[in-house]
C-alpha positions, 0 to 999 in steps of 0.5 A, a space after each residue: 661433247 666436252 663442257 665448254 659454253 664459251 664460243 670458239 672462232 676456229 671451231 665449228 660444231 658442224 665441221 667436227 660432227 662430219 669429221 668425227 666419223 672417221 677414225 684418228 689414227 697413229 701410223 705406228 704403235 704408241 706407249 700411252 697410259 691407259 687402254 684406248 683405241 691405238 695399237 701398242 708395241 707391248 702385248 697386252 689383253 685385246 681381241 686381236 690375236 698376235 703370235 704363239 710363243 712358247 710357254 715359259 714357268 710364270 705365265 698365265 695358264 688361263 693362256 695356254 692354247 690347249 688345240 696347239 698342244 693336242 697338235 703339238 704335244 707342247 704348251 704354246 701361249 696366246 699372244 695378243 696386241 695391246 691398245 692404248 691411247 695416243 699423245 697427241 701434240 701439237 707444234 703451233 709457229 707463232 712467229 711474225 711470218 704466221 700474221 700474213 694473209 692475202 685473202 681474209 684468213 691469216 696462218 695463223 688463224 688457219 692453225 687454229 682451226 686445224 690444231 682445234 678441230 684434231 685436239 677434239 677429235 683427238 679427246 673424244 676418242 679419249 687420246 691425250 692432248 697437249 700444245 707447244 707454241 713455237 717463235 724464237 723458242 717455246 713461247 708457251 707449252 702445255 703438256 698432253 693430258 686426256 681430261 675435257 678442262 685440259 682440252 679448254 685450256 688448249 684452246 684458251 692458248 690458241 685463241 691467246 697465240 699471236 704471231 711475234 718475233 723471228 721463227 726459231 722452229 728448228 731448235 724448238 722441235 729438238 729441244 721437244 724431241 729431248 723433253 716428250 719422252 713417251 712417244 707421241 703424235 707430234 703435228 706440227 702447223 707452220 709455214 717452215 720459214 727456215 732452211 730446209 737443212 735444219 729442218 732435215 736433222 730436227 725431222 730425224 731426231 724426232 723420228 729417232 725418239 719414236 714419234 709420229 711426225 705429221 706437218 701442215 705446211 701453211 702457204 698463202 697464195 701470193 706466196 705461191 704466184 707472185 702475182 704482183 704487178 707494181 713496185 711495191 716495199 716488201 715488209 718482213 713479218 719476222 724483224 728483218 729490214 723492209 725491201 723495195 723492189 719491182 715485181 716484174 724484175 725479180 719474179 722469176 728468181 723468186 719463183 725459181 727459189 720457191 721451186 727449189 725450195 719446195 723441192 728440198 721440202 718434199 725431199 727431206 719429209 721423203 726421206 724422214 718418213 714424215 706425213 707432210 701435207 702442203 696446204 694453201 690458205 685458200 683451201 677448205 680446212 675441212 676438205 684438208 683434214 678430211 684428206 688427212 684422216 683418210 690418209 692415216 686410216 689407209 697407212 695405218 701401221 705404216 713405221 
């Protein structure tokens, strides 16, 4: 357990406690910077055997497989995966939109709870932690370290994170693809209020830097069954001007566009390679991490 006295609103000791028996794992090798849990893309010194190659002058002869050169009559090398540790980054949308709740819990407060409860799982296993707030830019950013006091400078920003302002997600993610040089877990938390398209190349650009992509789409019910019944002045979250409108007169436009919508979303993480999940506000927050750590245990290697 790390030292931390303060009580925290999205952390729950017991959900941690159930959640830690299962490993937190990268889908492909990470380039940290000491020995950890995590598979590496260099070779190293592990228990995991990798492949023979040659011997060349230089090598270590303590790693001469000397039963391959009974059969052989030639020098072979053991080759043996390297491990590391994970950067573990987390994307928070902090724009107006992530204020909205219709059943007691906002998204923001949902992201909470997520970006908390993996940056513990994440420390615990000695991985590095880092967070970047997003709204119309990065509102405030703190690099991936691997120390108990970083991880509670984490959470001070996420309990000091309050939604604001128009969401600029999409330029956010590729000024990061540029600046996280290493790579890196990056998990984003949002609800993707923004086009689809934009999202397409920002996914792509993080893919091509090498970095393990993972979203949690946060939708609120409502959002979802438009389930209104009377006239009513809709209010946009992020600046825009506010909209009076029937209900019953636009839902099944309304409806037809989420379907699309969501349609685009699922298409472009498919052809991204990116681990999403589509998550409600109503939904156990444990039930869903659990379903994301069982899943990256199963597609472990996955590139």
């Amino acid at each position: 357990m790390f030292p931390d006295n303060r009580s925290r609103s999205f952390l729950d000791h017991r959900v941690l406690s159930r959640l830690a028996a299962i490993p937190f794992c990268p889908r492909q090798p990470m380039m940290g910077t000491v020995s950890g849990r995590h598979s590496s893309p260099h070779r190293g010194s592990s228990v995991e055997f990798a492949e023979y190659r040659k011997y060349v002058p230089g090598d270590d002869l303590r790693r001469l497989d000397w039963r391959a050169y009974g059969r052989s009559d030639r020098f072979y090398v053991k080759e043996f995966e390297a491990d590391t540790n994970l950067r573990c980054c987390f994307v928070i949308d902090t724009s107006g939109s992530m204020g909205f709740g219709s059943g007691g819990t906002t998204k923001i407060e949902y992201a909470r709870k997520i970006a908390g409860a993996l940056g513990y799982l994440a420390l615990q296993q000695g991985d590095a932690v880092g967070l970047s707030c997003a709204a119309k830019g990065i509102v405030t950013n703190i690099p991936a370290k691997r120390n108990p006091a970083h991880l509670m400078a984490v959470f001070d920003m996420l309990e000091k994170a309050q939604p604001d302002g128009e969401s600029q997600l999409a330029p956010v993610l590729h000024e990061l693809a540029e600046t996280i040089r290493q790579r890196a877990l990056m998990i984003i938390v949002s609800d993707l209020f923004v086009d689809p398209e934009s999202l397409r190349s920002c996914f792509q650009h993080l893919r091509f830097r090498k970095h393990d992509v993972a979203v949690f789409h946060l939708l609120d019910p409502q959002e979802l069954a438009f389930d209104f019944r009377r006239p009513m002045r809709f209010i946009d979250m992020e600046g825009g001007p506010p909209l009076f409108a029937d209900p019953t007169e636009i839902a099944a436009r309304y409806l037809e566009a989420v379907r699309v919508y969501l349609e685009q979303i699922k298409q472009i993480v498919l052809e991204s390679g990116v681990d999403y999940h589509k998550v409600g506000l109503n939904e156990d927050y444990e039930q869903v991490l659990m379903r994301f750590l069982v899943r990256r245990t199963r597609m472990k290697g996955a590139r």
